[in-house]
N, CA, C and O atoms as a GROMACS GRO file, in nm:
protein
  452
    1UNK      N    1   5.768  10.828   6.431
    1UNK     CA    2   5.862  10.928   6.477
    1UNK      C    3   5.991  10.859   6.522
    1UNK      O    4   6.006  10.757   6.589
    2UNK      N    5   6.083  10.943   6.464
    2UNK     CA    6   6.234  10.890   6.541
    2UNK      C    7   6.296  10.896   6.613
    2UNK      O    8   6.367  10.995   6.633
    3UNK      N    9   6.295  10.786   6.688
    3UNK     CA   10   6.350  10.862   6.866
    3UNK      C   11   6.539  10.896   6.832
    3UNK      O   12   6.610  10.847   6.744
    4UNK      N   13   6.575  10.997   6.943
    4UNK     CA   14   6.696  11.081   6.901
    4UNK      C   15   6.751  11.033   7.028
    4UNK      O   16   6.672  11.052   7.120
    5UNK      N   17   6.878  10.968   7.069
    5UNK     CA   18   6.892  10.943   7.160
    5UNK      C   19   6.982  11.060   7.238
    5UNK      O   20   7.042  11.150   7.179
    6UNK      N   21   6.978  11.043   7.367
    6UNK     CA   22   7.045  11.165   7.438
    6UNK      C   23   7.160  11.182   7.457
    6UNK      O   24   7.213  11.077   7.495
    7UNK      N   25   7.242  11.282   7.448
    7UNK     CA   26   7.424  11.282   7.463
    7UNK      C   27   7.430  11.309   7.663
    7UNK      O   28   7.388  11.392   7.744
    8UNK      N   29   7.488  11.215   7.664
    8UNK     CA   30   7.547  11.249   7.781
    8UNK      C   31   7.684  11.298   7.848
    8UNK      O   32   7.785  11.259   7.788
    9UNK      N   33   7.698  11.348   7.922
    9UNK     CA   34   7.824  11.452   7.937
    9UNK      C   35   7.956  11.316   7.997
    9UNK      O   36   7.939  11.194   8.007
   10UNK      N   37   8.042  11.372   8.018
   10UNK     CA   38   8.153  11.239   8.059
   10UNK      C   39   8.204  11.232   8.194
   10UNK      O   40   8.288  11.149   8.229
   11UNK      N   41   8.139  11.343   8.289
   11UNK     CA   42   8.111  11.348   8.388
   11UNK      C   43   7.964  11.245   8.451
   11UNK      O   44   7.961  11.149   8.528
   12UNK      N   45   7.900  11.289   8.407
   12UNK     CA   46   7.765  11.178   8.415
   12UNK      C   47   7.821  11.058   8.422
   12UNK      O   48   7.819  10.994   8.527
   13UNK      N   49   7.889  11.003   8.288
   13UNK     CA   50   7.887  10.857   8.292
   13UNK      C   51   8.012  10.845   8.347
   13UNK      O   52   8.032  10.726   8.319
   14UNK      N   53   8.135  10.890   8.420
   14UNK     CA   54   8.213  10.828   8.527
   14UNK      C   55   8.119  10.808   8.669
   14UNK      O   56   8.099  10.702   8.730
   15UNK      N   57   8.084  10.901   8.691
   15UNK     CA   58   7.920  10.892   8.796
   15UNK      C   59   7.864  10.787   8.790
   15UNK      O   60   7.867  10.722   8.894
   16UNK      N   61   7.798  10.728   8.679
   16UNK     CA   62   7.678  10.636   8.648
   16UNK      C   63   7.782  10.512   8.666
   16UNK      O   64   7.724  10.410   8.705
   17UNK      N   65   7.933  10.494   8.645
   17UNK     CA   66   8.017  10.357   8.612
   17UNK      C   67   8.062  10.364   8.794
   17UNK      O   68   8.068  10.247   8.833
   18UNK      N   69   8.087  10.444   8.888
   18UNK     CA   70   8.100  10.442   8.971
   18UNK      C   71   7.969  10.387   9.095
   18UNK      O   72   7.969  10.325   9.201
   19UNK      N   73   7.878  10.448   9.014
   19UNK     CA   74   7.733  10.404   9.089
   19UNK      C   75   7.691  10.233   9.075
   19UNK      O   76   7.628  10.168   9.158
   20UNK      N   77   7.745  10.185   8.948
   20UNK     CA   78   7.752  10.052   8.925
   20UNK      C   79   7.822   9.992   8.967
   20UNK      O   80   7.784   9.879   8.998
   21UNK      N   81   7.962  10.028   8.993
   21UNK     CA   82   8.022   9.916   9.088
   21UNK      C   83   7.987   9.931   9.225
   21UNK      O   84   8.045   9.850   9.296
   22UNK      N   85   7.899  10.020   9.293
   22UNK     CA   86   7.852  10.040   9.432
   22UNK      C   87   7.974  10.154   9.494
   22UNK      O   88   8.004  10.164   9.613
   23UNK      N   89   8.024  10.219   9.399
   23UNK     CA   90   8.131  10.313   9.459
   23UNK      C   91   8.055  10.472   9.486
   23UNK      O   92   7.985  10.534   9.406
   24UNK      N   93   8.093  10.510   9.620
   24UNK     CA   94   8.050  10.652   9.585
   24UNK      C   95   8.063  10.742   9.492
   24UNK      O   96   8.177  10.757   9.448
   25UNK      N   97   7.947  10.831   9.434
   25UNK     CA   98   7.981  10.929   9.267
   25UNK      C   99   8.066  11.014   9.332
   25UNK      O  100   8.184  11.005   9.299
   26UNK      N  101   8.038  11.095   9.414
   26UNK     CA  102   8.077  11.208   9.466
   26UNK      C  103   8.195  11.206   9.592
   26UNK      O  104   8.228  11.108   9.660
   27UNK      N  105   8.250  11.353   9.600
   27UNK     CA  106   8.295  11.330   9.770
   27UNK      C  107   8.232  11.350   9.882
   27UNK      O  108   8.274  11.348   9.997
   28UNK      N  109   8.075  11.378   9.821
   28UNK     CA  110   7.969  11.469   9.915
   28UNK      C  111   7.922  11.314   9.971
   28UNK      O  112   7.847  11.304  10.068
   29UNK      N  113   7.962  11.220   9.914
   29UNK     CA  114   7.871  11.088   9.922
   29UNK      C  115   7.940  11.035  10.009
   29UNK      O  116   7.888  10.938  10.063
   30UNK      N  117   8.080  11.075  10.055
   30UNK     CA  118   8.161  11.000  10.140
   30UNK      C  119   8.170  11.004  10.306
   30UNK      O  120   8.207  11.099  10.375
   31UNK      N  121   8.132  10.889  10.343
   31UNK     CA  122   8.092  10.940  10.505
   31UNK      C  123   8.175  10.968  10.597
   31UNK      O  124   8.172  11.052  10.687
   32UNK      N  125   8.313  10.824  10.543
   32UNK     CA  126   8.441  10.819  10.632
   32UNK      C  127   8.558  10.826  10.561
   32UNK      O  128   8.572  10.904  10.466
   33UNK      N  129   8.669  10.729  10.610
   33UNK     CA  130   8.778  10.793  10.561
   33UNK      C  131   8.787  10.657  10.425
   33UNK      O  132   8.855  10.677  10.324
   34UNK      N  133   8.717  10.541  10.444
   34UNK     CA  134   8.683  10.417  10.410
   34UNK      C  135   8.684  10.487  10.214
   34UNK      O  136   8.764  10.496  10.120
   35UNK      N  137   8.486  10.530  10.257
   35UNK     CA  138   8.465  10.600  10.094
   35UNK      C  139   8.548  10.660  10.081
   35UNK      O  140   8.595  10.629   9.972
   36UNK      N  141   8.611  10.745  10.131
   36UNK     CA  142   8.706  10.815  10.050
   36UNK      C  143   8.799  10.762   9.964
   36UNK      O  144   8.826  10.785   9.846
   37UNK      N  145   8.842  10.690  10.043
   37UNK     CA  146   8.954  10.585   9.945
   37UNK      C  147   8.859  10.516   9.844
   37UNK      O  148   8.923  10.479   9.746
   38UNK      N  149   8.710  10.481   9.834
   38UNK     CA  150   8.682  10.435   9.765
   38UNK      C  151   8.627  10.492   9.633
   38UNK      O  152   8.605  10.438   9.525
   39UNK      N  153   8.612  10.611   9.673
   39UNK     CA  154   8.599  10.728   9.607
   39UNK      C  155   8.673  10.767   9.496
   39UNK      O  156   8.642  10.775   9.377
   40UNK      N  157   8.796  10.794   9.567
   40UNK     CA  158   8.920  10.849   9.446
   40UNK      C  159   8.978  10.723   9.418
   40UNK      O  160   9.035  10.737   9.310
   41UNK      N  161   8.991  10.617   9.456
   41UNK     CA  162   9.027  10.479   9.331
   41UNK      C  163   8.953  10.444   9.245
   41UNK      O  164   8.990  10.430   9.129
   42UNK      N  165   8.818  10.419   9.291
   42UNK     CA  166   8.704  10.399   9.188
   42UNK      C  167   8.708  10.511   9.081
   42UNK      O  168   8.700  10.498   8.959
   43UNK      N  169   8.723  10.636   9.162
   43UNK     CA  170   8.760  10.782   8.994
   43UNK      C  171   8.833  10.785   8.920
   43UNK      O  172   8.822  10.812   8.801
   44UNK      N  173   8.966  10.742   9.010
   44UNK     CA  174   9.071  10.726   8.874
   44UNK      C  175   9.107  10.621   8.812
   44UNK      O  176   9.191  10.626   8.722
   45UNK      N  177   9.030  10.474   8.864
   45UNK     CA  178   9.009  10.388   8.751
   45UNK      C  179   8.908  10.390   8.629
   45UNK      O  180   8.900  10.317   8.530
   46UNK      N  181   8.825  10.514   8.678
   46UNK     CA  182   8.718  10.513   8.563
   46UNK      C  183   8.770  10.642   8.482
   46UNK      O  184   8.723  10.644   8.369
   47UNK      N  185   8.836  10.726   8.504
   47UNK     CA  186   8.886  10.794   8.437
   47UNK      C  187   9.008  10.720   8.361
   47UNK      O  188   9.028  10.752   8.244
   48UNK      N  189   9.086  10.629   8.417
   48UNK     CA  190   9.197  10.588   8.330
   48UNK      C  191   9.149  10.451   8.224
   48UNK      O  192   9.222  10.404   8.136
   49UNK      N  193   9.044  10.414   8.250
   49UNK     CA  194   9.000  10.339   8.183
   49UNK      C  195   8.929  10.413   8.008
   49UNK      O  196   8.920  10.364   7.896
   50UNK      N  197   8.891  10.555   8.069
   50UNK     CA  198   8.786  10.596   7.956
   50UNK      C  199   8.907  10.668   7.902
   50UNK      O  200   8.906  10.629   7.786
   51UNK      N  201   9.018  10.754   7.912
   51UNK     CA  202   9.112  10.811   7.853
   51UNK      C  203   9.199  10.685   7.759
   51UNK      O  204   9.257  10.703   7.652
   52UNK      N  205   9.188  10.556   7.836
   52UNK     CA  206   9.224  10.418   7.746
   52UNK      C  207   9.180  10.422   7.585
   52UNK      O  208   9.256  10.426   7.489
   53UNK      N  209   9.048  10.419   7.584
   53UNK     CA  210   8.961  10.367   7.514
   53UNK      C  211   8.856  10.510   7.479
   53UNK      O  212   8.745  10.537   7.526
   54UNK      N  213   8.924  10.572   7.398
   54UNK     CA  214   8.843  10.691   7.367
   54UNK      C  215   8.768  10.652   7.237
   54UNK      O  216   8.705  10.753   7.206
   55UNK      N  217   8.744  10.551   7.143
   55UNK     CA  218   8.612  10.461   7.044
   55UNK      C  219   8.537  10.462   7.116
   55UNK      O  220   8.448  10.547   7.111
   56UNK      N  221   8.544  10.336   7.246
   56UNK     CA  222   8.447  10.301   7.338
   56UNK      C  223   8.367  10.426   7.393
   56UNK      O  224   8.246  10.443   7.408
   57UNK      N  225   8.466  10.499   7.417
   57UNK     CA  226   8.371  10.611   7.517
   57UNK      C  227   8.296  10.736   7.430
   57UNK      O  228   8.235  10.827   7.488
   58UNK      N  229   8.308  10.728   7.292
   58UNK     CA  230   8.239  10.828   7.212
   58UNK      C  231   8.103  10.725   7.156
   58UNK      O  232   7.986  10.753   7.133
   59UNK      N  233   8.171  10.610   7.147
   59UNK     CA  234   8.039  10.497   7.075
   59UNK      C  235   7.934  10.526   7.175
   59UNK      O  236   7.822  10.559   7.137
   60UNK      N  237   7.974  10.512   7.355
   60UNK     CA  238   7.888  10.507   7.446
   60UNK      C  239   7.792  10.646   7.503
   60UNK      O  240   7.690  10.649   7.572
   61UNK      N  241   7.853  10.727   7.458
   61UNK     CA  242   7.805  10.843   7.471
   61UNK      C  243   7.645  10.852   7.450
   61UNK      O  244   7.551  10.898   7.515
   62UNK      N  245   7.659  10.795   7.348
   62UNK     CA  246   7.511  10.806   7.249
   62UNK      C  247   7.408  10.738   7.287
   62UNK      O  248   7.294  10.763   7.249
   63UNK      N  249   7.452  10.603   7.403
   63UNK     CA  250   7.341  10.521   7.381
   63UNK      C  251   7.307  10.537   7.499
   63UNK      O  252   7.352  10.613   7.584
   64UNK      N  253   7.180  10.421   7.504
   64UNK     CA  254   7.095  10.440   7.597
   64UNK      C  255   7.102  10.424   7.693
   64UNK      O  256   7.040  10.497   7.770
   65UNK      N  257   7.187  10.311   7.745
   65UNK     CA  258   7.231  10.332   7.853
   65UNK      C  259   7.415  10.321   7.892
   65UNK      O  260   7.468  10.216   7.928
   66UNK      N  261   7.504  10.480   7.870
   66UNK     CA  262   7.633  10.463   7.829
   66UNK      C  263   7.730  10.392   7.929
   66UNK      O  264   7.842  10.358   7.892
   67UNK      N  265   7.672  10.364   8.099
   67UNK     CA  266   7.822  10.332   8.168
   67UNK      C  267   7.782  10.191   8.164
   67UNK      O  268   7.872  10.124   8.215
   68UNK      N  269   7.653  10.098   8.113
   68UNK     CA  270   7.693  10.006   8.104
   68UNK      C  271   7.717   9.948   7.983
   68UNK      O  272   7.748   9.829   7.983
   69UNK      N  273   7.705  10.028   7.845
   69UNK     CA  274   7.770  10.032   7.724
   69UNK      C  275   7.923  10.028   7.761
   69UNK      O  276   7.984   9.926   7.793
   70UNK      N  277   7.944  10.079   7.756
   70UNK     CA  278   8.105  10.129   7.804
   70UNK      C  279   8.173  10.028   7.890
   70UNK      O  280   8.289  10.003   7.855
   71UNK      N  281   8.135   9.974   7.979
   71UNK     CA  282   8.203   9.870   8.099
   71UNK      C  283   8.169   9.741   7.999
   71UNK      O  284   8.258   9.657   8.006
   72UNK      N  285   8.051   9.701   7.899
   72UNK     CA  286   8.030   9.608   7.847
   72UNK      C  287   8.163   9.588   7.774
   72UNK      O  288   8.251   9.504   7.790
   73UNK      N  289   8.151   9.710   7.672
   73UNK     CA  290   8.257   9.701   7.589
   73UNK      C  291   8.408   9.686   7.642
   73UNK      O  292   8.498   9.603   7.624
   74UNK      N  293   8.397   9.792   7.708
   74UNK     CA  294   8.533   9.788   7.776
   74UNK      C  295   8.585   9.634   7.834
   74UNK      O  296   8.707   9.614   7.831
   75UNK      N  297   8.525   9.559   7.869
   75UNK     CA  298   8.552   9.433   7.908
   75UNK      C  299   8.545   9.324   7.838
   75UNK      O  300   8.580   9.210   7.868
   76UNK      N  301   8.481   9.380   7.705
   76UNK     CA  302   8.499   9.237   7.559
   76UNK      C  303   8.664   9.258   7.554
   76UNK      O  304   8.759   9.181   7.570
   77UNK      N  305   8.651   9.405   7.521
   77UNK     CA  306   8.796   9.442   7.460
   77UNK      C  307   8.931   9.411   7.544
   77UNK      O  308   9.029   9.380   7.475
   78UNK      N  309   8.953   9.415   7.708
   78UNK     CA  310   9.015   9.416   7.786
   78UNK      C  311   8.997   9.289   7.838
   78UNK      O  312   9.107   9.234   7.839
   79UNK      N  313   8.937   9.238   7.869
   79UNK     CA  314   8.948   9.084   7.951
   79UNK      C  315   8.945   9.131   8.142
   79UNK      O  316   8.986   9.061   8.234
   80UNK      N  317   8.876   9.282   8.151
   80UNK     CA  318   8.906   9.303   8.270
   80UNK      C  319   8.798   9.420   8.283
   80UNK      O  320   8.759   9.479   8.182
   81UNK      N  321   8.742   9.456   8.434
   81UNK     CA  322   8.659   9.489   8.434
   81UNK      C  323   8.701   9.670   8.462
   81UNK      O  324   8.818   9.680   8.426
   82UNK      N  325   8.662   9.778   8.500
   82UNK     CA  326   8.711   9.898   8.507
   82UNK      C  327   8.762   9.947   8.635
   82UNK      O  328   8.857  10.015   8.673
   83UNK      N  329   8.651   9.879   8.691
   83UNK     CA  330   8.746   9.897   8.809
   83UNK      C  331   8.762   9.762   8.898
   83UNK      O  332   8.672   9.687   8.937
   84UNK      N  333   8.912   9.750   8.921
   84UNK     CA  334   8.905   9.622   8.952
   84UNK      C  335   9.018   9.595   9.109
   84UNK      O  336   9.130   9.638   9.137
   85UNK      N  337   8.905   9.490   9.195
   85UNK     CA  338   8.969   9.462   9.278
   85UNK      C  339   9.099   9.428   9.310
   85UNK      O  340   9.134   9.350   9.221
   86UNK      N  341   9.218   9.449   9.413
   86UNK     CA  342   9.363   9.456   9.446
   86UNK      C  343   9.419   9.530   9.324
   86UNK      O  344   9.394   9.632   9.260
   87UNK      N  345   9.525   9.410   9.322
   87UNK     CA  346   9.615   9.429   9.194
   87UNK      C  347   9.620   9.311   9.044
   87UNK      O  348   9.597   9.192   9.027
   88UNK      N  349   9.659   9.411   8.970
   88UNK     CA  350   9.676   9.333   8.837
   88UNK      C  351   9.782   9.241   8.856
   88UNK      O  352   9.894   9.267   8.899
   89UNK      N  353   9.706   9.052   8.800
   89UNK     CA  354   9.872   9.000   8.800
   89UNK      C  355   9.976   9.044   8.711
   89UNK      O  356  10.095   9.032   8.739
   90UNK      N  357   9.929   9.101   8.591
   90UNK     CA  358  10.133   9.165   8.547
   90UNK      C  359  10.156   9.218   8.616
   90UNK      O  360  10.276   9.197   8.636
   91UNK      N  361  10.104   9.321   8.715
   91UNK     CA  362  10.190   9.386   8.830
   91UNK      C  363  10.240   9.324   8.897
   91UNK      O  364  10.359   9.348   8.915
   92UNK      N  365  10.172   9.204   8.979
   92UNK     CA  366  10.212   9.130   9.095
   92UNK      C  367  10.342   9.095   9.056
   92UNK      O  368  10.448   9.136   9.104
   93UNK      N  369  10.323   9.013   8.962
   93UNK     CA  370  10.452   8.912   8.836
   93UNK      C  371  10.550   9.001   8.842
   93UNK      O  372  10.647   8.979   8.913
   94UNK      N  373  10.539   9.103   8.774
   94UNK     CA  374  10.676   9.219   8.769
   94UNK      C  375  10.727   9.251   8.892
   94UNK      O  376  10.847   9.231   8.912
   95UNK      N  377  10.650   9.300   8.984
   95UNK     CA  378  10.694   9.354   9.105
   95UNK      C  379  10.778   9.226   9.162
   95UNK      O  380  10.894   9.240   9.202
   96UNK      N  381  10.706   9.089   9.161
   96UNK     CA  382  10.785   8.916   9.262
   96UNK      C  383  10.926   8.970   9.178
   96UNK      O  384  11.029   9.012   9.232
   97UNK      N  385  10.900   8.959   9.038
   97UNK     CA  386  11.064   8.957   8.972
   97UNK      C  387  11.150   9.053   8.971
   97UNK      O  388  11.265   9.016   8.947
   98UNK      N  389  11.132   9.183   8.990
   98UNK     CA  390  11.190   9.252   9.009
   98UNK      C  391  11.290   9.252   9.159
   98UNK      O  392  11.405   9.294   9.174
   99UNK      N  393  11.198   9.190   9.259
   99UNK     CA  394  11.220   9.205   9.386
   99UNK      C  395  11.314   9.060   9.426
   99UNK      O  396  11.354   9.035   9.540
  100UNK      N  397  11.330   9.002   9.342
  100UNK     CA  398  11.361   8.862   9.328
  100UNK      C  399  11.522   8.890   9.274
  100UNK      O  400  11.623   8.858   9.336
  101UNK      N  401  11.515   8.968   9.125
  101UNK     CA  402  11.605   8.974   9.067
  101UNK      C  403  11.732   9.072   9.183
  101UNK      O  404  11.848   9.039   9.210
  102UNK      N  405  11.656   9.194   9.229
  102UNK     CA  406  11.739   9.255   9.301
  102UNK      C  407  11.796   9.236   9.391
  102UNK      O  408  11.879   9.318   9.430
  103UNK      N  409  11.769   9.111   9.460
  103UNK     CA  410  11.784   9.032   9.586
  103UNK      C  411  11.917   8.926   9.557
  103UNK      O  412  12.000   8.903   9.645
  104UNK      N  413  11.924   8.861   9.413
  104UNK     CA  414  11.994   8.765   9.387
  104UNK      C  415  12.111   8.867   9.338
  104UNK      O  416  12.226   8.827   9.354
  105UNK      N  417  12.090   9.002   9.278
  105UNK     CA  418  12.219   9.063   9.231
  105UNK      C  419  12.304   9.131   9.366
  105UNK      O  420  12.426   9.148   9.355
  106UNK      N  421  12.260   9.155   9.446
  106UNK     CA  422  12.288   9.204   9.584
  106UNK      C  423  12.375   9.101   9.625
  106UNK      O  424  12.496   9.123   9.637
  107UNK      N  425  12.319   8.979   9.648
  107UNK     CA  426  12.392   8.891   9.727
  107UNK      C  427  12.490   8.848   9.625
  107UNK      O  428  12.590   8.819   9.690
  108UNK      N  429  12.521   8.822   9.466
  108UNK     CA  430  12.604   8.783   9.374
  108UNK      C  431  12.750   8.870   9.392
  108UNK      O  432  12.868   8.835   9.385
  109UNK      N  433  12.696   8.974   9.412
  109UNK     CA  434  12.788   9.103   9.403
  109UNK      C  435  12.868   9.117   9.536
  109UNK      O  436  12.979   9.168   9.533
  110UNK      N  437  12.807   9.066   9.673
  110UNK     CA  438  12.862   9.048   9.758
  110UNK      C  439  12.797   9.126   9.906
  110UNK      O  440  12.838   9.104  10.020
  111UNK      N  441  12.680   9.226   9.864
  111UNK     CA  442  12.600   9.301   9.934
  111UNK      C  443  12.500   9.252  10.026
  111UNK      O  444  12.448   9.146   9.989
  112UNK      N  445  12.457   9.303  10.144
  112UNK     CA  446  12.358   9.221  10.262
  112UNK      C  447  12.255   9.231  10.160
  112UNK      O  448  12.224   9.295  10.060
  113UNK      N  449  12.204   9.100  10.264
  113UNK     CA  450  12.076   9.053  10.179
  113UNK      C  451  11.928   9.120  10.236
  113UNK      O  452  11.822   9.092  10.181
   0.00000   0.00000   0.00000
């Protein structure tokens, strides 16, 4: 007999990818003001990760076990995990230079520093 594997909804597996990094699924799960924040960052990195990569997240659907299908893949492909601690260094990088650049045109131009 052929086993049929089960579809899972895409609610489930932001749930199941949140439960894996130790983040609360829910807001019912949140005790203080702490989860909360950990709550809605952990959600909308797993939501902006799976709206990324909509292959990954239909391939994962199917299998057997999809949020760690999905975070597997997602991290061959990305070099980064879904949800991920602080900040990204291109952010950091952009933000030093930006803040760098605006600082040196201020004072060039003749403006407090």
């Amino acid at each position: 007999m052929e086993k049929t594997k089960k579809k899972i909804s895409i609610s489930d597996l932001h749930s199941d990818i949140l439960d894996m990094y130790g983040y609360p699924i829910s807001s019912m799960d949140c005790l203080c003001k702490r989860d909360k924040l950990m709550y809605v960052y952990g959600y909308m990195m797993v939501v902006k990760a799976t709206d990324d990569e909509p292959k990954i997240l239909a391939d994962s659907l199917f299998e057997k076990n999809p949020a760690e299908y999905f975070c597997c893949e997602y991290y061959k492909k990305n070099k980064k995990h879904v949800i991920r601690d602080g900040v990204d260094d291109d952010i950091k990088l952009t933000t030093a230079d930006n803040v760098i650049t605006n600082k040196i045109d201020k004072i060039s131009s003749g403006g407090d520093s």
